[in-house]
N, C-alpha and C positions, 0 to 999 in steps of 0.2 A: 631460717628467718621467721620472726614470730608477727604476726599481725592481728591486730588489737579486737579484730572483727569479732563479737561474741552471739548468739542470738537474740534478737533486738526482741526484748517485752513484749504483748500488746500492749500492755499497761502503762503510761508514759510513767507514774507515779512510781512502779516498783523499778523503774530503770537506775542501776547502779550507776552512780556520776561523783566527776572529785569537783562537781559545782553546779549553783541552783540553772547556769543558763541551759545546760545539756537536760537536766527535765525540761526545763519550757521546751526546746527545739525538738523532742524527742516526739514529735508530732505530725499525725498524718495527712497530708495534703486535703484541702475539703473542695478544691475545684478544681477537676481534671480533664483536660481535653483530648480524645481518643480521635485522631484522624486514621479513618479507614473505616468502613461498613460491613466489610465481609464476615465470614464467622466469626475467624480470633478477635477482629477489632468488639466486635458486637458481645463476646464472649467476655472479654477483658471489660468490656464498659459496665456488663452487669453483676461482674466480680464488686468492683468498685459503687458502685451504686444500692445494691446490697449492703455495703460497709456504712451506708449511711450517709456516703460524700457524693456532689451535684459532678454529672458527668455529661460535657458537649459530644455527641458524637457523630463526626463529620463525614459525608456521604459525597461523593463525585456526582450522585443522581438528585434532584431534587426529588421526584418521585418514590424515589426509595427513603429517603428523610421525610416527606410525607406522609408515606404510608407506618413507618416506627412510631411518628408521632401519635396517629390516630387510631394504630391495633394497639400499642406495645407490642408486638412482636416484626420480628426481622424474617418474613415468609422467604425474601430470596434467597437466604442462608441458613436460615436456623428456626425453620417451619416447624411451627407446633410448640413453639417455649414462648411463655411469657417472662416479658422481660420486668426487673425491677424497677420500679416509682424512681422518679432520680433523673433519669436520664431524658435529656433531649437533642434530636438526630435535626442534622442544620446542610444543606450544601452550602453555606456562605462560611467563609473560612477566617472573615471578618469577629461574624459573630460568634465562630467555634471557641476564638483565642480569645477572646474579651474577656479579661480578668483572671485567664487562667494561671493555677501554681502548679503546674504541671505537665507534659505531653506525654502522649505515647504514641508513637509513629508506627502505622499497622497498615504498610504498603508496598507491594511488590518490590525488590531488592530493583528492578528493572529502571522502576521510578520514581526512586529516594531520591535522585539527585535534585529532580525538577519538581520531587514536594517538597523539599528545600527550599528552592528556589521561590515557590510560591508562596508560603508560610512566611517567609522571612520580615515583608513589610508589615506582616501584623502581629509577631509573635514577642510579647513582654521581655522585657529585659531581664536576664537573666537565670529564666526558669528554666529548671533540667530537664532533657528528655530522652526519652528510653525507646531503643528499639525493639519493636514486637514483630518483625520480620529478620530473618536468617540471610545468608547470603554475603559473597566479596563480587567488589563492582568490577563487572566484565571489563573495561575497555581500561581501567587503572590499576587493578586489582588491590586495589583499598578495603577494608574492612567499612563494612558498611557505618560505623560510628565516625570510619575516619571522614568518611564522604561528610555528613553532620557535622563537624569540626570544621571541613573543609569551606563548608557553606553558610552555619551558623555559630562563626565563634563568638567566644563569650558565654558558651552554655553550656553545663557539666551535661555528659553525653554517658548515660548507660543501656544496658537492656534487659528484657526480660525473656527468659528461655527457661525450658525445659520441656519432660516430657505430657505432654497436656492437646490432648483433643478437644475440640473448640468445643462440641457439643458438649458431652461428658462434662464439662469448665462451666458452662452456661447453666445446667441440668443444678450445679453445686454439689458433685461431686467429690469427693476427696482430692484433691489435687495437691501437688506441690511443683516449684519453681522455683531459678535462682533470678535475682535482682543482683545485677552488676555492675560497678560503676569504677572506674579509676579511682583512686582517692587522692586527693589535694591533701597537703601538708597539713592544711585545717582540719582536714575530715579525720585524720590521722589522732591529731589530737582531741577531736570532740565527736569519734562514731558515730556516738546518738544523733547526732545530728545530721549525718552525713546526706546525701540526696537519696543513696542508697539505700538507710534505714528509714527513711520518711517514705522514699514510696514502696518499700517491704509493707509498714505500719500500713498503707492506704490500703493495700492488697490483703491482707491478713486480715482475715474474720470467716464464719460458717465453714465452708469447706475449702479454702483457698490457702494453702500453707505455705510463704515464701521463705528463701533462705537468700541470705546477705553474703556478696562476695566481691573483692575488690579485683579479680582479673578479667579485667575486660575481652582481653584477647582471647585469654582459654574457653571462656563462655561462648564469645562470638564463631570461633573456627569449630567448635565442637557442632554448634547450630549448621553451619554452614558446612561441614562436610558428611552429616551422619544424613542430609539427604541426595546426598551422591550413593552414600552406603545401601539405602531405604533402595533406589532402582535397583540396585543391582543384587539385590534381596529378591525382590518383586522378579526379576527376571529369571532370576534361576527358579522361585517356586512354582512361576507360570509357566516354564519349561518343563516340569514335574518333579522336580527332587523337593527334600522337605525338611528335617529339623537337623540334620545333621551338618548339611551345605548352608543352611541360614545362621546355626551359630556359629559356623569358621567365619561368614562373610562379617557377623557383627562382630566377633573376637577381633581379628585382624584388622577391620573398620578402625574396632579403637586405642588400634597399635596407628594406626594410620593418621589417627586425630592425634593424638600425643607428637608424634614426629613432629608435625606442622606448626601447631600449637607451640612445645618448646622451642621450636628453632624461628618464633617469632618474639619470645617472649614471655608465653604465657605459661602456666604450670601442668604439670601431669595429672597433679590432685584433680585438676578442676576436670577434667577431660574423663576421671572418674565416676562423677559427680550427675547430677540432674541435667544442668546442660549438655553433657557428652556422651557415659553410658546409658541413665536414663532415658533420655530425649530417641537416643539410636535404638535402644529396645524395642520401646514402643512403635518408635514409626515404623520397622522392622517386621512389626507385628500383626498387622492389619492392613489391608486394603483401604481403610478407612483414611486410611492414608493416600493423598496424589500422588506423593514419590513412589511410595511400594505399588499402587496399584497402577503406575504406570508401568513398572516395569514388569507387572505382573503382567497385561496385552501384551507388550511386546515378548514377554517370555512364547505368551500365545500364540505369536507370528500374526499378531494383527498388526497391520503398519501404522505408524506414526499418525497421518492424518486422520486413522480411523477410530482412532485410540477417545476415550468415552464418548463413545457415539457419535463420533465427529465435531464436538464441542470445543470451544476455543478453552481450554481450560490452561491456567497459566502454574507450573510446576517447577518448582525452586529448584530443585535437584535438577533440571535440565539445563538451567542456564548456570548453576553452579558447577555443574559437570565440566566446563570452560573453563570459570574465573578460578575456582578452585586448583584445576592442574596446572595454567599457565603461573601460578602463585606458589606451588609446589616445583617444579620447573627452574622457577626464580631465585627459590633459596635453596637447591639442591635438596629435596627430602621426596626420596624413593614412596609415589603414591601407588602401588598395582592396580588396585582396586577400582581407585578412579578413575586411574588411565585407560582399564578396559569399560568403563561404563562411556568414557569421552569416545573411545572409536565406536563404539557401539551406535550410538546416540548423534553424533557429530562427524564422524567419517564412513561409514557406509558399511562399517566391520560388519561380518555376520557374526550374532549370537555365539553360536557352537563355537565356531574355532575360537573367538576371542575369549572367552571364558578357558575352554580346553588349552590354551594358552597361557592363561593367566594358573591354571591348575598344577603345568608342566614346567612354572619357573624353577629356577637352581635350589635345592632344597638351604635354606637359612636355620638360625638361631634363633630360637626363644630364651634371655632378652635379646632385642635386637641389638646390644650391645656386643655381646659376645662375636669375637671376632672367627665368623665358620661361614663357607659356604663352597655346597655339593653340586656340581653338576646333574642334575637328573639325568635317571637311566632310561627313562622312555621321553625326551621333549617332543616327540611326535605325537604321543599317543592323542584320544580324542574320547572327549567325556563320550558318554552313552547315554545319549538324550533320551528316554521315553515319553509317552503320550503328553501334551501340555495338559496343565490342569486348571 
């Protein structure tokens, strides 16, 4: 199947069109509303603000919107960066939306439903928006865009994902990411115009490189399960093994994400891609990461409550460790990976065995198409944990 998607200009001028409306549309949002405070929101607003376009950015605290106002910088997050001219930080959600041609929604998967909910009375008719959080909702197991649909229809619903640390994003770094969005039959026939390629255009400039993609689905599970993958990275290296157990856990991660992804709809390509191998690399990579660096303590044998310091810190990858496998579960696709991060995590597994467990399954096929599978000759046996690191 061939799809029309090509890489969108910055130049609205040099964009190839079979008419003059696709230039004019071929244009990037100049007022954008970024709900969420925390780095990526704070990260994202001074992408966009740099680009030259007015960005609200809306804070649960007023004092934290206070204070972005009066430093330019966001010290609870992202101490030590000034932020770009542009942006103004609001907790009234009245005046976030006022006039805006755009959202980004950059809020815990936990409580997308009831930022929904509360956006709704004030949010413009029919402006798109894009999710800047990961994650499938626990208690429906919806894709998080479907939750947005579910709550605000009437608004093309896409996201933004890839592999991107808020800091480094903020700093103007090189970066890249995919922008994703369903495509409507319209968008089909006039790209350029699509919600997708206008807020690519919004995002694109200095070091922010985005890429345009219409599979909403592969984007979104690839987001949401490579930080199930990231614990269980984090766990084995805080254990002490090291590059050899972290590239099988990301190889097979995203044999993991493709299963899912296809047998929802979405494509293998994209699972390839910046929202699924990229994305999993990186988080994979660093402690810099919540999800790796949680499961780095627990690799540790530091328990759960004690885990950075005893801070309420809120990590995707643990409540996706749930929505994800009862959603794997749902449409039959064999997740190992996850399922040892879920007992680990959510039923009381110990570390070693479940892992040595998961090491000792029936030996399979690389593709997993191919139809083989070996009983292992030792399913007893038991990793040989050394010192955590």
């Amino acid at each position: 199947m061939e799809h029309p998607i090509k890489d969108i200009p910055t130049n609205p001028a040099s964009t190839p069109s079979d008419g003059p409306e696709d230039k004019a549309s071929s244009a990037p949002y100049t007022r954008v509303t970024v709900l969420g405070a925390g780095s990526w929101g704070t990260a994202l607003a001074a992408v966009i603000a740099r680009n030259g376009h007015e960005v609200r950015l809306w804070s649960r605290r007023p004092d934290q919107a206070d204070a972005i106002n009066k430093t330019g910088q966001n010290k609870d997050y992202l101490d030590g960066i000034d932020l770009p001219k542009g942006i103004t930080a609001t907790s009234d959600l009245a005046e976030a939306l006022d006039g805006t041609e755009a959202v980004l929604l950059v809020t815990p998967s936990s409580t997308l439903r009831a930022m929904c909910q509360a956006i709704a009375p004030h949010l413009p008719t029919g402006i798109p928006i894009a999710l800047a959080c990961k994650g499938v909702e626990r208690r429906t197991g919806l894709l998080l865009s479907e939750v947005v649909i579910d709550e605000l229809p009437g608004h093309a619903v896409g996201a933004v994902s890839g592999p991107t640390f808020a800091r480094e994003t903020a700093l103007d770094h090189p970066t890249a990411a995919t922008v994703a969005f369903n495509f409507s039959y319209t968008d089909r026939l006039s790209p350029y115009a699509s919600p997708a390629a206008r807020l690519a255009l919004t995002l694109s400039g200095n070091g922010f490189r985005p890429y345009v993609s219409d599979d909403l689905v592969g984007v979104e599970l690839g987001g949401a399960v490579k930080n199930v993958i990231a614990i269980a990275c984090g766990m084995m290296s805080g254990a002490g093994f090291a590059e050899n157990t972290r590239a099988a856990l990301i190889t097979r991660g995203i044999d993991e994400m493709k299963l899912l992804a296809t047998a929802l709809g979405g494509r293998r390509e994209t699972v390839t891609g910046l929202s699924g191998a990229g994305d999993l690399t990186l988080t994979c990579s660093s402690t810099t990461s919540r999800n790796m660096s949680l499961g780095h303590q627990l690799g540790q044998g530091i328990p759960r409550p004690s885990c950075f310091e005893g801070r309420n810190v809120v990590v995707e990858g643990e409540v996706n460790a749930v929505s994800v496998t009862d959603l794997a579960k749902r449409v039959g696709v064999p997740m190992p990976i996850c399922d040892t991060v879920h007992s680990v995590l959510h039923e009381g597994a110990d570390l070693q065995e479940a892992f040595s467990a998961l090491w000792a399954r029936p030996i399979e096929a690389e593709p997993f198409g191919m139809d083989l599978l070996l009983a292992h000759p030792a399913p007893k046996q038991s990793l040989q944990f050394g010192e955590p690191s």
